[in-house]
C-alpha positions in Angstrom: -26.8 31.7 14.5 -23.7 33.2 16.4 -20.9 31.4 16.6 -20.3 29.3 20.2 -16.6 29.3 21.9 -14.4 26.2 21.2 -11.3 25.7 22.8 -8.3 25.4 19.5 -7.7 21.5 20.7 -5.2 20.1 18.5 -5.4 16.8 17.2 -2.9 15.2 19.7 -4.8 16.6 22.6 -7.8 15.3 22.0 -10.0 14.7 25.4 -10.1 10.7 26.0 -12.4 8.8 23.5 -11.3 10.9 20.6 -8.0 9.7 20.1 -7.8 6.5 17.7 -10.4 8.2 15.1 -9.9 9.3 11.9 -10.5 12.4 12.1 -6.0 13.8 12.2 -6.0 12.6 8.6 -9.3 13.8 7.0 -9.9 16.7 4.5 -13.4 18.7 5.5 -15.5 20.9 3.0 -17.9 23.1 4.6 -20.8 24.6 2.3 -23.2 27.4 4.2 -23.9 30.8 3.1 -23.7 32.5 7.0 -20.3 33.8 7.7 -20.7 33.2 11.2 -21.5 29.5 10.7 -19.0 28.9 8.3 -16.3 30.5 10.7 -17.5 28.6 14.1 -17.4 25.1 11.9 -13.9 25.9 10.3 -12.4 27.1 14.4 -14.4 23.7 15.9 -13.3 21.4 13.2 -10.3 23.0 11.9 -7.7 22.0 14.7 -9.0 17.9 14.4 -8.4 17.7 10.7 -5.8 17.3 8.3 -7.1 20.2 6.3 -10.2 22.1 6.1 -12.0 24.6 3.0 -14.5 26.4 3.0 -17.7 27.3 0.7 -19.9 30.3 0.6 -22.6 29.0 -1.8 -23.0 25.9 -3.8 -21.0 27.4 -6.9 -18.0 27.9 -4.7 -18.5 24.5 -3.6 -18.7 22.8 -6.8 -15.4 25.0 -7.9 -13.6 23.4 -5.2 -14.6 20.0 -5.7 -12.9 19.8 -8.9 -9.9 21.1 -7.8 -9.3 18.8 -4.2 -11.0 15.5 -2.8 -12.8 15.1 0.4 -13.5 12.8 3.0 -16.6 14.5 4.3 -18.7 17.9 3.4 -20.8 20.0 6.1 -23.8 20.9 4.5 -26.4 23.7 4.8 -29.7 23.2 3.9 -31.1 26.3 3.2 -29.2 28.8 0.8 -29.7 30.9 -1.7 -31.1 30.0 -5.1 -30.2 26.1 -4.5 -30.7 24.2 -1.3 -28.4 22.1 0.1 -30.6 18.9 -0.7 -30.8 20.4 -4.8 -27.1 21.2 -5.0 -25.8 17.3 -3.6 -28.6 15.5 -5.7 -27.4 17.1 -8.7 -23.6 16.7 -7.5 -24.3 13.0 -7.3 -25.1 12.4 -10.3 -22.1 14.4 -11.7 -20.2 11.6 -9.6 -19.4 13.0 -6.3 -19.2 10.3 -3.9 -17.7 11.9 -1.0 -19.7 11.4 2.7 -22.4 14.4 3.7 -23.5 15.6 7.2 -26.3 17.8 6.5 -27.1 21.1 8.8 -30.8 21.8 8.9 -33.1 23.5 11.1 -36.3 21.4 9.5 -36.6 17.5 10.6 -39.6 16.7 8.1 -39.7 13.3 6.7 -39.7 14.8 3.2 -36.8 16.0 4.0 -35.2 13.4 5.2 -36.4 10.9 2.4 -34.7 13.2 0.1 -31.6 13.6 2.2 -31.2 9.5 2.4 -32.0 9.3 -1.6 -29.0 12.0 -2.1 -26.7 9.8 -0.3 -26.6 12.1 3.0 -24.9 9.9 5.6 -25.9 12.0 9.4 -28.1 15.0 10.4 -27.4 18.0 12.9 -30.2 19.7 13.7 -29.9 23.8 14.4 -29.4 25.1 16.8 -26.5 22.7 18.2 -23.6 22.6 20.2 -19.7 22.1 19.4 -19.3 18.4 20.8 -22.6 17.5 18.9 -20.9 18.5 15.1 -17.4 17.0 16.4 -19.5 13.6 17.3 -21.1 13.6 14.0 -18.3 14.3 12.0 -16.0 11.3 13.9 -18.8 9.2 13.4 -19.0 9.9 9.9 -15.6 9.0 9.1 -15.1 6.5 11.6 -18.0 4.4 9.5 -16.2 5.3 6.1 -13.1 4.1 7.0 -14.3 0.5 8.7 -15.7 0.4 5.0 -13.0 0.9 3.5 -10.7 -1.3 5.7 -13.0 -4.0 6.0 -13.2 -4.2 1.7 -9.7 -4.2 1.6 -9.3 -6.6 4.5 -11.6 -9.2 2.8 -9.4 -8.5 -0.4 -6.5 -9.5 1.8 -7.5 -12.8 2.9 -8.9 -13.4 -0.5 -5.9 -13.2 -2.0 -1.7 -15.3 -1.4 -0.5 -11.9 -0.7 3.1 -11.1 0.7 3.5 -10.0 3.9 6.4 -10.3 6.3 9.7 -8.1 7.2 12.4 -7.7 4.0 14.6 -10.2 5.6 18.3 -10.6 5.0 21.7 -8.4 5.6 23.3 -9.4 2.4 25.3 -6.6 0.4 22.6 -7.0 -2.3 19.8 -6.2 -0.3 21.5 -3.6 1.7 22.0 -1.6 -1.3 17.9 -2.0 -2.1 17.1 -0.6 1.4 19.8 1.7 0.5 17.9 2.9 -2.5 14.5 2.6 -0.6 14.9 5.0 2.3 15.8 7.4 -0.4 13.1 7.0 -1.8 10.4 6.7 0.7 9.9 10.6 1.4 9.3 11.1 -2.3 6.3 10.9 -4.4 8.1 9.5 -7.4 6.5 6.2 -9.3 9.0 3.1 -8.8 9.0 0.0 -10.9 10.8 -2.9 -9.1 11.9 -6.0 -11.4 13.4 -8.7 -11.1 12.4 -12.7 -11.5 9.3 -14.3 -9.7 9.9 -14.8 -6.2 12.2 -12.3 -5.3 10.2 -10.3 -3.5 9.1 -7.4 -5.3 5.6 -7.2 -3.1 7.8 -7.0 -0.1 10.0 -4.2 -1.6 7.2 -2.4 -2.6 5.1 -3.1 1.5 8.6 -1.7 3.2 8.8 1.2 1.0 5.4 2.2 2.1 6.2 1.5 5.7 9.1 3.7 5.9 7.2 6.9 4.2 4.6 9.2 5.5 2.0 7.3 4.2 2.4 3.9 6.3 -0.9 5.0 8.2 -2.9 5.6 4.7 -3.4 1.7 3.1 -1.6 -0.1 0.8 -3.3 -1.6 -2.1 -1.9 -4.3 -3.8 -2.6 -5.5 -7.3 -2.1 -8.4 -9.8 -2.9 -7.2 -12.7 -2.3 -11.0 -14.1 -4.8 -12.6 -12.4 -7.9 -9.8 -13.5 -9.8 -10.9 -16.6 -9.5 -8.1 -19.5 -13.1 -7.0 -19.1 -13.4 -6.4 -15.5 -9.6 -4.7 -14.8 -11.3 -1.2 -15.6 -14.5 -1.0 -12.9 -12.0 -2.8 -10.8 -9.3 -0.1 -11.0 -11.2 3.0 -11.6 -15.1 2.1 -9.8 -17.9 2.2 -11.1 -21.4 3.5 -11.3 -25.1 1.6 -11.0 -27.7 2.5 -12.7 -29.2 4.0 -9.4 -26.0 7.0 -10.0 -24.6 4.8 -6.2 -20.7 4.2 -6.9 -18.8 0.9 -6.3 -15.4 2.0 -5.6 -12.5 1.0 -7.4 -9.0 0.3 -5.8 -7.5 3.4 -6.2 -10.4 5.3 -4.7 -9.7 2.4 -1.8 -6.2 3.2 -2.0 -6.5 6.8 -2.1 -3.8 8.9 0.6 -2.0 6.1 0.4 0.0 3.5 -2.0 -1.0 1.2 -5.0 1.4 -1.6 -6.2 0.4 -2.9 -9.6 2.0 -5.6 -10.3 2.6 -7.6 -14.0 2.1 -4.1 -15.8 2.5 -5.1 -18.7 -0.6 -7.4 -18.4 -3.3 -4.8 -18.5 -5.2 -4.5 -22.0 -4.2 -1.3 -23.9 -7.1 1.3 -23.5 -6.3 0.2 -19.6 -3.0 1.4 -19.7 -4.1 4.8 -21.6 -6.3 5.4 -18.7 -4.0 4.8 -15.8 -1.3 7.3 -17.7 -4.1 9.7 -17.4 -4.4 9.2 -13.8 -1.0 9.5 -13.4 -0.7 12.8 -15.2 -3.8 14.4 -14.2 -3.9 12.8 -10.6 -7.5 12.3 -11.4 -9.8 9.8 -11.8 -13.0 9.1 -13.5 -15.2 6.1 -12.4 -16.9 4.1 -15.3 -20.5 5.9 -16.2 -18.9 8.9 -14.0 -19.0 12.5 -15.3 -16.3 13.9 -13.0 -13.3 13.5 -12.2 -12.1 13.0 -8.9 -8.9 14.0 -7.7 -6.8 11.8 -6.3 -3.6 11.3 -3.9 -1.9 8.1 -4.2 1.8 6.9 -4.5 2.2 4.3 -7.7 4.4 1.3 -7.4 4.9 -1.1 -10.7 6.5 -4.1 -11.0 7.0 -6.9 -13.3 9.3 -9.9 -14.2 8.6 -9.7 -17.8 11.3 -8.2 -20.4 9.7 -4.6 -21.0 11.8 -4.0 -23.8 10.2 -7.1 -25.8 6.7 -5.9 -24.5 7.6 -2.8 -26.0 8.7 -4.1 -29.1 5.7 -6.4 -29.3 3.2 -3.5 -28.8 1.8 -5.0 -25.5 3.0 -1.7 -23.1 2.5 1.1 -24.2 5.6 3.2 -24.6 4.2 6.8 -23.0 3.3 4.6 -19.6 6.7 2.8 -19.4 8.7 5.9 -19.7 5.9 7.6 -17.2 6.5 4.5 -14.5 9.9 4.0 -15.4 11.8 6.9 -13.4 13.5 4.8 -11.1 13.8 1.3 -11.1 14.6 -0.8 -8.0 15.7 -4.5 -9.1 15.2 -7.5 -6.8 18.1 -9.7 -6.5 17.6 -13.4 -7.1 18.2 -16.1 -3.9 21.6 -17.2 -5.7 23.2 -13.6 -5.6 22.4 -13.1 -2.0 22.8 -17.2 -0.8 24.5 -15.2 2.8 20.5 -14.3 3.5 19.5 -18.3 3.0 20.1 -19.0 6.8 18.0 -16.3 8.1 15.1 -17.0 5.2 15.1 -20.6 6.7 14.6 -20.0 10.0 11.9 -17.5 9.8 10.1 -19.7 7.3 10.6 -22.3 9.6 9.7 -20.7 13.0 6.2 -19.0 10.8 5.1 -22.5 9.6 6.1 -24.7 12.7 3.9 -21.9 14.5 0.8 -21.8 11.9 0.9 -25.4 11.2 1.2 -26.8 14.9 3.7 -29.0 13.8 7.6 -29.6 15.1 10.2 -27.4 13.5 13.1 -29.3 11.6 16.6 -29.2 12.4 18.6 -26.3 10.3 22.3 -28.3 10.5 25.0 -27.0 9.1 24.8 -29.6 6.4 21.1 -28.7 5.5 22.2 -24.7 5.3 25.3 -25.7 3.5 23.1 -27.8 0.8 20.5 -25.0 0.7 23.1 -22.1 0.2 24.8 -24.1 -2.7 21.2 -25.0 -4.3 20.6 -22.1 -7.4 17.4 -21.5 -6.2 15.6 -21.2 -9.7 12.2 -20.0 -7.7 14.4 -17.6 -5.4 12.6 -17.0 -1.8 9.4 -18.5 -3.0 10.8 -21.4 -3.6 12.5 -21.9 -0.2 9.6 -21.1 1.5 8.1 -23.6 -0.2 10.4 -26.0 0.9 10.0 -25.1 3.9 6.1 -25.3 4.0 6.6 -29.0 2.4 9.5 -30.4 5.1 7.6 -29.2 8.0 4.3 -31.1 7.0 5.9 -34.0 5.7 8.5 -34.2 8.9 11.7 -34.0 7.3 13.5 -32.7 4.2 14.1 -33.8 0.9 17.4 -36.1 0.3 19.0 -33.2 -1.4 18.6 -30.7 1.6 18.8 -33.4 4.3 21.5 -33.1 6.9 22.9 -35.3 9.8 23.7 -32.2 11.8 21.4 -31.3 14.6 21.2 -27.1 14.8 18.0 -25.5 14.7 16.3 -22.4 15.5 18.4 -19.4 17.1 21.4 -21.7 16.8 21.5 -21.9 12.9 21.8 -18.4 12.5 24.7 -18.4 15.6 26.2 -20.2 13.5 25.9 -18.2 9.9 29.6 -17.0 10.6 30.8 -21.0 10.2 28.5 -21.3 7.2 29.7 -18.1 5.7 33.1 -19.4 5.8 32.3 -23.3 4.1 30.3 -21.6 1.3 32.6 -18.9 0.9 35.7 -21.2 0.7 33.7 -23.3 -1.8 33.0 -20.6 -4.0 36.7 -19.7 -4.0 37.8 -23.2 -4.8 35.2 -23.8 -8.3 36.9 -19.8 -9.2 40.4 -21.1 -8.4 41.0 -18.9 -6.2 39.9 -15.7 -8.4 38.6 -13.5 -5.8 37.2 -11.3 -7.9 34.9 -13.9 -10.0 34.1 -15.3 -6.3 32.7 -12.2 -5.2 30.6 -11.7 -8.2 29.1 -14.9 -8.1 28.4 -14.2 -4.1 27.0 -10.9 -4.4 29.5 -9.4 -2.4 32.2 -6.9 -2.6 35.6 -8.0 -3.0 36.6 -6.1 -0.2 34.0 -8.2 2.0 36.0 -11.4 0.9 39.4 -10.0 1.5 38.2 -9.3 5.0 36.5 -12.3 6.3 39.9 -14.2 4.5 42.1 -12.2 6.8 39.9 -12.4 10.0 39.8 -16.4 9.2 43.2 -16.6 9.0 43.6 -14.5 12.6 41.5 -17.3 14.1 43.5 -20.3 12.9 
């Protein structure tokens, strides 16, 4: 068949109904043994994907599916010494699981049966036209990826996961967003520690956001809360007995990020297989004979002492020193107490808002009680706290005020705050301002400059 003129359209040009597909970030193989074919599919496709390859026979094709993953393949039917149909039935049940449009000039219901049994997800028939292979191919991706966001979405609400801006200006958490934005263009594993409820799920969601993966998902997981004999299919997939594969999270999370979280919780021959995946950047579903490439960023966290896992034989010391190549640490509530006043009132504009209920008053007195509080929970425990005062209608003796600032007013009023809890601090170090600013958070050249601006004012 010649090859039909195409205008070279790129991506962000798209005529009107195109635009919002997922075409811009997809990776196309296409298999067919005409040169002509092969080069009016690459010039018609080409300019809409992320990255096309081409295949002149099914041996080329299986070569390059062990070296790359791909969204979708174009497939010829009729080739030399194996048909399409033969070459994806017997890919299938080497474990290739990638979506098929199949090019045929036959419509027989034989062949169709067969093409539906092999997994093939759309039909073009020959002879056809440009806008007909460009529908298919959206189509084709556009279902894949409502699959895909609608498992992880039902993960999501199926799950107490953290979501929400990394809130606070205090010199501890500026130096993490420091360290983040240096970070987010890379590739490099991160491990974030810290205690429970310091927000290393945030961390980890805003150092996603700020790379060039925030389009791609993010896949979140407890390792803690997975029983020991389902963590594997859940991870890595898995395959029925009818060869169809039920996709693990980082297949899900694939292009874009996976948080494990708690580590150090997964069962040994678990961890062996993840370091594999993170050497090899492939993967190998349970009952799968190949391996799938993969393209995913890894970010670890846990609050547990690695060095006493270590010792105690529960991590494996090849996957610590493979995750640990930079570690970001969460600082507790108590070293950044200056963030308290914003935490409250976003805690308590978000649950006055979800629960339908009034929001409190944040007085000075309540903020003051709050930012002296050590916070053994850190930022899960205020919002807690927060959750509780709103549905009960006021706060516990030990946080309650007589004050009555609330809303955009408490945090007007952070500077006053500041001040009280900053003095205080300064009075139980008599007067050290060096042990003050330690116990703050801040640098001592922070303290030596508010001092001076407070004694300006009075």
């Amino acid at each position: 068949m010649a090859a039909l003129p195409v205008p070279n359209t790129p991506s962000s040009q798209l005529p009107a109904g195109q635009e919002g597909t997922k075409l811009a970030g997809a990776s196309v193989l296409i298999v067919d043994d005409e040169p002509g074919m092969r080069n009016f599919l690459a010039k018609t496709i080409g300019p809409r994907v992320k990255r096309v390859e081409v295949a002149a026979s099914p041996a080329e094709a299986t070569r390059k599916l062990d070296e790359a993953f791909f969204d979708l393949v174009i497939l010829d039917n009729i080739m030399p010494r194996q048909t399409g149909l033969e070459w994806i039935t017997e890919q299938r049940h080497k474990g290739f699981f990638a979506d098929v449009i199949l090019i045929t000039a036959y419509a027989d219901l034989e062949t169709a049966i067969t093409a539906l049994r092999a997994g093939v997800s759309d039909f073009v028939l020959k002879p056809f036209r440009a806008n007909q292979i460009i529908g298919a191919v959206e189509r084709t991706l556009d279902r894949k990826f409502l699959r895909r966001d609608n498992t992880l979405l039902r993960r999501e609400l199926g799950a107490d996961r953290a979501h929400g801006p990394l809130l606070g200006h205090s010199a501890a958490l500026e130096h993490v967003r420091e360290i983040l934005g240096r970070l987010a263009p890379m590739p490099t594993p991160v491990l974030f520690t810290g205690a429970s409820g310091t927000g290393k799920e945030l961390a980890a969601r805003h150092l996603h956001k700020t790379s060039d993966r925030a389009e791609a998902p993010f896949v979140a997981v407890n390792c803690a809360t997975i029983a020991p004999d389902n963590i594997a299919p859940e991870l890595f997939g898995t395959i029925d007995e009818d060869r169809q594969l039920k996709p693990g999270l980082l297949m899900l999370a694939d292009g874009g990020t996976l948080f494990l979280d708690e580590v150090a919780m997964m069962p040994d021959q678990v961890q062996a297989a993840l370091l594999r995946v993170l050497e090899d950047k492939k993967l190998r579903p349970v009952g799968a004979e190949r391996e799938v490439p993969l393209n995913i960023r890894f970010l670890f966290a846990t609050n547990a002492d690695l060095d006493s896992a270590l010792a105690e034989g529960r991590m494996r010391a090849d996957l610590y020193h493979r995750i640990n190549v930079v570690t970001v640490r969460m600082p507790s509530l108590e070293d950044r107490s200056e963030d308290i006043v914003e935490l409250a009132s976003f805690f308590m504009a978000q649950f006055s808002r979800s629960l339908g209920m009034p929001a409190l008053d944040l007085n000075e007195e309540t903020l003051l009680k709050m930012r002296r509080y050590h916070w053994p929970g850190n930022v899960r425990e205020l919002k807690n706290l927060i959750e509780r005062s709103v549905i009960l209608g006021s706060f516990p003796e030990e946080f309650a005020g007589r004050g009555q600032v609330s809303g955009e007013q408490a945090i007007e009023n952070l500077d006053l705050v500041a001040q009280r809890h900053i003095l205080h601090i300064l009075d139980l170090c008599d007067g050290n301002r060096a042990e003050a600013s330690r116990r703050l958070g801040v640098s001592r050249k922070t303290i030596d400059r508010k001092l001076a601006t407070w004694a300006e004012d009075s």
